[in-house]
Backbone as a printed PyTorch tensor [residue, N CA C, xyz], in Angstrom:
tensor([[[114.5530, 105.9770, 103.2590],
         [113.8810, 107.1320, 103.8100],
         [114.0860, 107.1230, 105.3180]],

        [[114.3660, 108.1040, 105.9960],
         [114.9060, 108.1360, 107.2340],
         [113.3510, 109.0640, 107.7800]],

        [[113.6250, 108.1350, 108.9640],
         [112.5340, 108.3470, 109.8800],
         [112.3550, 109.4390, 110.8120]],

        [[112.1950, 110.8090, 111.2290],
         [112.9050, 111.5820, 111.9930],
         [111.5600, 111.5530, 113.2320]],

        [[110.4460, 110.8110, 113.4490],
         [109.2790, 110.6970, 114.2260],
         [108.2190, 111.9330, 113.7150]],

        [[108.8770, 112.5600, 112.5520],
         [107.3760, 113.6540, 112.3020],
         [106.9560, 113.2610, 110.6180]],

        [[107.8010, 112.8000, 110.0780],
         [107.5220, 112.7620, 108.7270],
         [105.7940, 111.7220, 108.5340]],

        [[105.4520, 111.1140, 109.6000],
         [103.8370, 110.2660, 109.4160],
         [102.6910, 111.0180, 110.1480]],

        [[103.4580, 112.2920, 110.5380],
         [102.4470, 113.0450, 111.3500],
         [101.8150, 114.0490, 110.5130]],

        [[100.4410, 114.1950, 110.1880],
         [100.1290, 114.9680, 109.3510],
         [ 98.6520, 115.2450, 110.2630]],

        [[ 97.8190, 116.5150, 109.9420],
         [ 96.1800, 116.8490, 110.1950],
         [ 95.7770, 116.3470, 109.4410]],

        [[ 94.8090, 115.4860, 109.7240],
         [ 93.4130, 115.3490, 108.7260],
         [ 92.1650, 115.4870, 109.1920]],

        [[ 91.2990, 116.3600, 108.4470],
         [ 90.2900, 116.8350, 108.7400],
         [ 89.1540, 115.6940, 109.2810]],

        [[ 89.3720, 114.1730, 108.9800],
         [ 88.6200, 113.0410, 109.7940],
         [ 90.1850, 112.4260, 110.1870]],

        [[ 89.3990, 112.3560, 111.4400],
         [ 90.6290, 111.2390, 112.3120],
         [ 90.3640, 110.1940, 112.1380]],

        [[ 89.9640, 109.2020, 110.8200],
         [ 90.0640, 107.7560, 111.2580],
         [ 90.4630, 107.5220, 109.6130]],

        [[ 90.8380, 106.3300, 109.6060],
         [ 91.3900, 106.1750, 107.7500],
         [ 89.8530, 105.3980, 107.2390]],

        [[ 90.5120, 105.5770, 105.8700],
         [ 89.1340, 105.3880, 104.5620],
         [ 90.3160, 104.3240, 104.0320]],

        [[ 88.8810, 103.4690, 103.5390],
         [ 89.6290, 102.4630, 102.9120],
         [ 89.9590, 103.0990, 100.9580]],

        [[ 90.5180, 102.5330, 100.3390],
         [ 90.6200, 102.9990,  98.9450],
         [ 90.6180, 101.7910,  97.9720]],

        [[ 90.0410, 101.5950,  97.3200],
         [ 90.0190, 100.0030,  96.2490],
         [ 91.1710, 100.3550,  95.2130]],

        [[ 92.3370,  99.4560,  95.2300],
         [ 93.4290,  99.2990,  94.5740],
         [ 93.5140,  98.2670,  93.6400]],

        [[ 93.9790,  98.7400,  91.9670],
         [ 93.7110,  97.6050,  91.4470],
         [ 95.0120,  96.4560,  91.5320]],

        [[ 94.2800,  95.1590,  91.3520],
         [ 95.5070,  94.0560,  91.3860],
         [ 96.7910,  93.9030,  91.2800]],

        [[ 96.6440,  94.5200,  90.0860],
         [ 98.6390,  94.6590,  88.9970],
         [ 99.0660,  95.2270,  90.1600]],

        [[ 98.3280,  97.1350,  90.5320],
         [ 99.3920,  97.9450,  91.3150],
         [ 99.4480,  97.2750,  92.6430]],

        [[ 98.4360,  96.8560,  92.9290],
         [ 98.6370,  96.3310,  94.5780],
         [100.0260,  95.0390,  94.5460]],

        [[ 99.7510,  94.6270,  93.4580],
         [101.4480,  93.5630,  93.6350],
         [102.6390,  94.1840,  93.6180]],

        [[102.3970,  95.4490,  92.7180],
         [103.5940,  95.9430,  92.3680],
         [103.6450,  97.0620,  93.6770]],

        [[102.8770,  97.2510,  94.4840],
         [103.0650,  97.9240,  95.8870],
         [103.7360,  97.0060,  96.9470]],

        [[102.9230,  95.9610,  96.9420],
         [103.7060,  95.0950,  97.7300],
         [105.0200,  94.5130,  97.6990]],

        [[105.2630,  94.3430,  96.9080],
         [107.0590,  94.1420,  96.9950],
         [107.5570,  95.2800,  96.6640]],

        [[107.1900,  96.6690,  96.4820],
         [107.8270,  97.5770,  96.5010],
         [108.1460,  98.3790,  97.7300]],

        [[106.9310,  97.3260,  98.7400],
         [106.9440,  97.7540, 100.1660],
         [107.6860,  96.8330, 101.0840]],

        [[107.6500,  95.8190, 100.2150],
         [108.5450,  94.7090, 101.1670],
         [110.0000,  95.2610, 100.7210]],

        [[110.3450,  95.3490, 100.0940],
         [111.5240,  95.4560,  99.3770],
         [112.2200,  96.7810, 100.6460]],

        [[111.3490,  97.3930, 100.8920],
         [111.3690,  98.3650, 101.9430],
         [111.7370,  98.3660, 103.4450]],

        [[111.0560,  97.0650, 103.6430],
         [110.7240,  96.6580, 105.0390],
         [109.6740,  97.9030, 105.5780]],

        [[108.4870,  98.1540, 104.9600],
         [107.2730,  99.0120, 105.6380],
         [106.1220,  98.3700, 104.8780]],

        [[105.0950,  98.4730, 105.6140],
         [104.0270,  97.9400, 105.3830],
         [103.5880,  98.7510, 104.1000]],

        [[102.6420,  98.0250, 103.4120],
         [102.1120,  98.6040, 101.9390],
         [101.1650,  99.8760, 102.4800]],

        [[100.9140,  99.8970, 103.2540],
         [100.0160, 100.9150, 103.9950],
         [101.0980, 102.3160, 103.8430]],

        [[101.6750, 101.8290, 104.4880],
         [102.9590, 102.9180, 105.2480],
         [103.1000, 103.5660, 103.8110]],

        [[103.7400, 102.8270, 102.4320],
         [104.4360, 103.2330, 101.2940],
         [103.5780, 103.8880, 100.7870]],

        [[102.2970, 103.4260, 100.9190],
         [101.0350, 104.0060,  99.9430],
         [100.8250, 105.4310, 100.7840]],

        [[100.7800, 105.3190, 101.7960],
         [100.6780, 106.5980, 102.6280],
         [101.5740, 107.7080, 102.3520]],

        [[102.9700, 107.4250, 102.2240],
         [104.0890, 108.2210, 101.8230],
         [104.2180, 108.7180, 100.3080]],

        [[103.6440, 107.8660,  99.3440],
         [103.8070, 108.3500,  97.8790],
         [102.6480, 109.4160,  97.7690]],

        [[101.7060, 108.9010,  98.5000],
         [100.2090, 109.7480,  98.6500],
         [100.8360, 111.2790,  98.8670]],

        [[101.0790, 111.1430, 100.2340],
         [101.8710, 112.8700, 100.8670],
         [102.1090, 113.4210, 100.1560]],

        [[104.0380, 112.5320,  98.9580],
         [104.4770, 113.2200,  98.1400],
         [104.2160, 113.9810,  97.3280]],

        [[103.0990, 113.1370,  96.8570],
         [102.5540, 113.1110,  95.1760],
         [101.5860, 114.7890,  95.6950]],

        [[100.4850, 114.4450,  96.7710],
         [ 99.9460, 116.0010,  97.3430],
         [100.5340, 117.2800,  97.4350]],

        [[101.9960, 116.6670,  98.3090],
         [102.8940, 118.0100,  98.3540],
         [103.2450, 118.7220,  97.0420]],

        [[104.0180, 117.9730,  95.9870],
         [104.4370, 118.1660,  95.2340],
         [103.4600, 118.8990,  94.3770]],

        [[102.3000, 118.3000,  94.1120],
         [101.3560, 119.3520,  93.0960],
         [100.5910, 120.3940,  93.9400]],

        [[100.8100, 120.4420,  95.4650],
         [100.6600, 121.5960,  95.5610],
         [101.5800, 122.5450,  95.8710]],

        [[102.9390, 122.7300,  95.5510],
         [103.9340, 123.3750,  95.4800],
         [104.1020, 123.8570,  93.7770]],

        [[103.1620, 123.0130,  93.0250],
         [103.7840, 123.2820,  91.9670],
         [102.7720, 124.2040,  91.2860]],

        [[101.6700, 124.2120,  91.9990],
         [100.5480, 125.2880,  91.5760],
         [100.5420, 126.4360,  92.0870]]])
């Protein structure tokens, strides 16, 4: 995924992050899916999040 400096820039209606409770299995299977990456599990979880938003709201 190529970085162009806007793709992590988004509004959110609170400016500070929320934590989210992740269960075990996926959090392993995030983490080396984020290492595997070289981006923090934060970063990946942040980006599938976007997608997954964009996408179902394009599709409604």
């Amino acid at each position: 995924m190529e970085d162009d400096d806007q793709w992590f820039r988004f509004e959110t209606l609170r400016k500070r992050a929320i934590r989210v409770a992740i269960l075990p299995e996926l959090a392993v299977e995030l983490s080396q899916k984020a290492q595997a990456q070289g981006v923090s599990i934060e970063t990946l979880v942040n980006t599938l999040l976007i997608e997954h938003v964009r996408e179902s709201t394009l599709s409604h």
